[in-house]
C-alpha positions in Angstrom: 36.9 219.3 -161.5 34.0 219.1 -164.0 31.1 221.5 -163.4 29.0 218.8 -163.9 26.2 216.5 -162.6 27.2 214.1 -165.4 30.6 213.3 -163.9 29.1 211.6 -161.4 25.6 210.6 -162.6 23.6 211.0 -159.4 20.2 213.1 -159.2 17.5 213.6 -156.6 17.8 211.8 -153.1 20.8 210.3 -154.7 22.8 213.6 -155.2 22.4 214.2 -151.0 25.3 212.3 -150.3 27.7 214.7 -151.6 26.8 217.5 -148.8 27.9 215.3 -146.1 31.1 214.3 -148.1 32.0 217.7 -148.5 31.2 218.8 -144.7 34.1 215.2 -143.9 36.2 216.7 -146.2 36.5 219.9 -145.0 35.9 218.8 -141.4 38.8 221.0 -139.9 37.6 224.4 -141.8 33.8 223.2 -141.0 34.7 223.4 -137.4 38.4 223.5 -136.3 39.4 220.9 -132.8 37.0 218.3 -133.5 39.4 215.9 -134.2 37.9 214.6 -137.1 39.8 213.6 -140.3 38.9 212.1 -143.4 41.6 212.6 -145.9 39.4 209.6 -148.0 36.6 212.2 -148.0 38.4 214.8 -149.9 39.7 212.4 -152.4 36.6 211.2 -153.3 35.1 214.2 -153.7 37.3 215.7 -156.4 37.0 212.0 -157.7 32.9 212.6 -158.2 33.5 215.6 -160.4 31.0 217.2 -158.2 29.3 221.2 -159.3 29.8 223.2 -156.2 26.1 223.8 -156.6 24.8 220.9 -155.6 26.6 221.3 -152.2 25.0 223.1 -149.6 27.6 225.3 -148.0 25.9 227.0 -145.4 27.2 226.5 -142.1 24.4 224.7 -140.5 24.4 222.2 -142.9 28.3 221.3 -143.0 28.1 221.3 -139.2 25.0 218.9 -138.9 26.5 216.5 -141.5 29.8 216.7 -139.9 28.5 216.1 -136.5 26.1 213.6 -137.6 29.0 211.6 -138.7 30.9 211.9 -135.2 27.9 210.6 -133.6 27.8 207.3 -136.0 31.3 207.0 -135.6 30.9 207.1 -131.9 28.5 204.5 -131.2 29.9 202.6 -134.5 33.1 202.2 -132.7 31.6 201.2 -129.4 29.6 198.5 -130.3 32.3 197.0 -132.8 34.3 197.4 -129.7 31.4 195.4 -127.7 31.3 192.8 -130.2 35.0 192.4 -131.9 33.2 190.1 -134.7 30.3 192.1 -135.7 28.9 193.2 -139.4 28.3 196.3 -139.9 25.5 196.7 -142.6 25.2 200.8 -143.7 21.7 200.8 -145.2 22.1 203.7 -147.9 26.0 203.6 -147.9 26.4 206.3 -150.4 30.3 207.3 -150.3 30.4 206.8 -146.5 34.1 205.9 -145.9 33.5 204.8 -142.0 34.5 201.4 -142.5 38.1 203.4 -143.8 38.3 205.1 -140.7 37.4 202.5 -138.0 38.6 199.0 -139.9 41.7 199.2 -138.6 41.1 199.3 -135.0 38.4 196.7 -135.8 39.8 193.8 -138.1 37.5 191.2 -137.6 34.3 193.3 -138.8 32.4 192.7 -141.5 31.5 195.8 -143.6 28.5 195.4 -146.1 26.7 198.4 -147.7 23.2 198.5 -149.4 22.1 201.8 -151.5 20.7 202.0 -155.0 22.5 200.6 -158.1 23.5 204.3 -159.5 25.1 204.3 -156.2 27.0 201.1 -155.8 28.4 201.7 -159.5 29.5 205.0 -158.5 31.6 203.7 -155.2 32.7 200.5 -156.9 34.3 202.8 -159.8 35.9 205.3 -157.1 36.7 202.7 -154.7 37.8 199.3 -156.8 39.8 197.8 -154.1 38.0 198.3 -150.7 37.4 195.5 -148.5 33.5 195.8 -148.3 30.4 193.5 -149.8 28.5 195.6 -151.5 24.9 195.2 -152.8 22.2 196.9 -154.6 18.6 197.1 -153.7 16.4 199.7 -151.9 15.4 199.6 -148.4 11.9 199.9 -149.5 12.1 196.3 -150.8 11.0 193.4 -148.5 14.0 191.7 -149.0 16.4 194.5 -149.0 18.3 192.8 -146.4 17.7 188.8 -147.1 20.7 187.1 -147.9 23.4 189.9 -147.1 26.8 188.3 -145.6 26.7 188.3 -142.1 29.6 187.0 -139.3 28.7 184.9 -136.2 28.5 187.8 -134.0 25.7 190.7 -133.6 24.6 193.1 -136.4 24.4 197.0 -136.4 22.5 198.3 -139.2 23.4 201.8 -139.8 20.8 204.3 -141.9 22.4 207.6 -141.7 20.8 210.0 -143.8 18.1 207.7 -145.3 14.9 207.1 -143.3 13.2 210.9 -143.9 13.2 209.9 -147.8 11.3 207.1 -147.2 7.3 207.3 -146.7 6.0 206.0 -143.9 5.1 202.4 -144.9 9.2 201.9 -146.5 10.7 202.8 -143.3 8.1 199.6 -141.6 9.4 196.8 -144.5 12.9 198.6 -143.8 12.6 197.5 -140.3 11.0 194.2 -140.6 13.4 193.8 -143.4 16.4 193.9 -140.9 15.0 192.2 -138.1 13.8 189.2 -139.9 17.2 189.3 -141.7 19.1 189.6 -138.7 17.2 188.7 -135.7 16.8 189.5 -132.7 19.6 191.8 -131.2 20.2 193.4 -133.9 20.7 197.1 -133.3 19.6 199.6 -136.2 20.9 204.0 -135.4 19.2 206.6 -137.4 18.8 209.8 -137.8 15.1 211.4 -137.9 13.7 214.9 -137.9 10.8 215.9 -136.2 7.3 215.4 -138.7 7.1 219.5 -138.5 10.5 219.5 -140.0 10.4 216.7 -142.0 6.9 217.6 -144.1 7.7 221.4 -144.0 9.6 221.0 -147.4 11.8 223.7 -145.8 15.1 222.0 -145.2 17.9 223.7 -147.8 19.0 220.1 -149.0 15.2 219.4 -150.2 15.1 223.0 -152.3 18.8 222.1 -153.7 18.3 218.9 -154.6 14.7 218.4 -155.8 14.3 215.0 -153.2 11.9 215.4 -150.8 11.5 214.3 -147.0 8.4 211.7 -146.7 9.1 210.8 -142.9 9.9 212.0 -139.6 9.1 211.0 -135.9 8.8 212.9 -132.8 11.5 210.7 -130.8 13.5 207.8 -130.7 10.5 205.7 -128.9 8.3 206.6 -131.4 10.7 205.0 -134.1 11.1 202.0 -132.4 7.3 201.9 -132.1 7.0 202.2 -136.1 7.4 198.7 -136.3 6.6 195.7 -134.7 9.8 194.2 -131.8 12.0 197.2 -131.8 12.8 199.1 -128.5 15.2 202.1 -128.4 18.2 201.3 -126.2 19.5 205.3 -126.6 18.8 208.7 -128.2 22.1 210.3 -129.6 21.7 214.3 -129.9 23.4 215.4 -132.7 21.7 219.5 -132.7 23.0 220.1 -128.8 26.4 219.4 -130.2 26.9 222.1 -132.7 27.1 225.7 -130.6 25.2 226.9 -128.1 22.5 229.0 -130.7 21.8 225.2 -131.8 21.9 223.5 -128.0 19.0 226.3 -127.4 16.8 225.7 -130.8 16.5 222.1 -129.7 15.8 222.5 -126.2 13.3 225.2 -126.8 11.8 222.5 -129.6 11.3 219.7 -127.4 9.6 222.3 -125.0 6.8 223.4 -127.6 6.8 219.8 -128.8 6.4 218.8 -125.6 9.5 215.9 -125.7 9.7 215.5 -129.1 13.2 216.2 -130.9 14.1 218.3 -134.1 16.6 216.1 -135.2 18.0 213.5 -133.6 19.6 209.7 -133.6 18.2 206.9 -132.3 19.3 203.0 -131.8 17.0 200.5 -131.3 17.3 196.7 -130.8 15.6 193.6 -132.4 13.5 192.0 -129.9 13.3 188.3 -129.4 9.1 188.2 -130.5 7.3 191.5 -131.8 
């Protein structure tokens, strides 16, 4: 393995992906009896030539990125279930290898991924032969979305991982990007911290990787409220789910925020008129 950022060529907001890889790949020594596996994960990794500095191995962090996965996974599965012919478009894709894990128990799904083009080379050269449309552009673009390959039925537009490194006004064309893209009923799920959390500069990934966090939300409503005819269908905790030291943190967070989350993911749905 080469000690290297070179082997893999990523920097900054980029080079976040890999801390989430490594959490997938180690799921079972992250946190035995989930029931999680991604032997992909830990192929991949070794593939990136990755410099165990640029992985946050702290246990907080493997456990939120592992758990944050689960919970995409989750309501992934359920509305490809829901809708058999679906596309799922991942909005900052990175080396996410969901469409690995659930394809097969979903066979007529589109998978399409969107993240920057250091990115898309990067997968394309570590995964040649996948069965995925892939596309460069960033989400900050107004027409990030326009003209991605879409099947007859409903669209889920997943951005795990992405929305706190956008500023404020991004994360608005990100949105009306997808809607007017997709239309109405189209369901987005992301993942937010809290604006004390987000702007503190304090989270271990922002001191270890040099990106910074630009956004953040008090709750899912208020995301859905970010842009015009969005309304959140379902909060999905990811915090409670770690151990009960975490379950308290959050609980004792939305007391002194009075309802607002630390960290949290929300889906919200296209409406028919803003």
């Amino acid at each position: 393995m080469a000690d290297s950022p070179a082997a893999h060529g990523l920097d900054g907001v980029a080079r976040t992906l890999l801390t989430p890889l490594y959490a997938r790949a180690h799921a079972e020594s992250v946190q035995p009896g989930t029931g999680f596996s991604d032997p992909l994960a830990a192929e991949l990794l070794a593939r990136t030539g990755y410099a165990e500095s640029e992985v946050l191995h702290d246990r907080p962090n493997l456990l939120g990125g592992l758990h944050r996965g689960i919970v995409f996974d989750a309501l992934t599965a359920a509305f490809v279930a829901r809708h058999p012919r679906a596309t799922v478009v991942s909005a900052g894709i990175g080396l996410c290898t969901r469409n690995h894990r659930l394809a097969p128990a979903a066979p007529h799904v589109r998978w399409v991924g969107v993240d920057t083009a250091e990115v898309v080379a990067l997968r394309r050269r570590l995964l040649p032969d996948e069965d995925l449309t892939l596309h460069a552009a960033s989400l900050a673009d107004a027409d990030w979305a326009a003209g991605l390959p879409v099947s007859d039925g409903p669209v889920l537009v997943l951005a795990e991982g992405v929305l706190m490194y956008l500023d404020p006004e991004d994360v608005r064309t990100c949105l009306r990007a997808a809607r007017a893209a997709f239309g109405p009923g189209t369901e987005l799920a992301a993942d937010y911290f809290h604006p004390r959390l987000a702007l503190s500069d304090r989270h271990p990934i922002v001191k270890a990787t040099g990106a910074r966090f630009r956004f953040g939300v008090r709750n899912g409503g208020a995301l859905a409220r970010h842009a015009p005819g969005w309304l959140l269908v379902r909060e999905h905790p990811v915090m409670e789910r770690l151990n009960p030291t975490q379950r308290v943190a959050a609980y004792a967070t939305r007391l002194l925020t009075l309802g607002g989350r630390a960290y949290s993911v929300a889906r919200i749905r296209a409406l028919p008129t803003p």
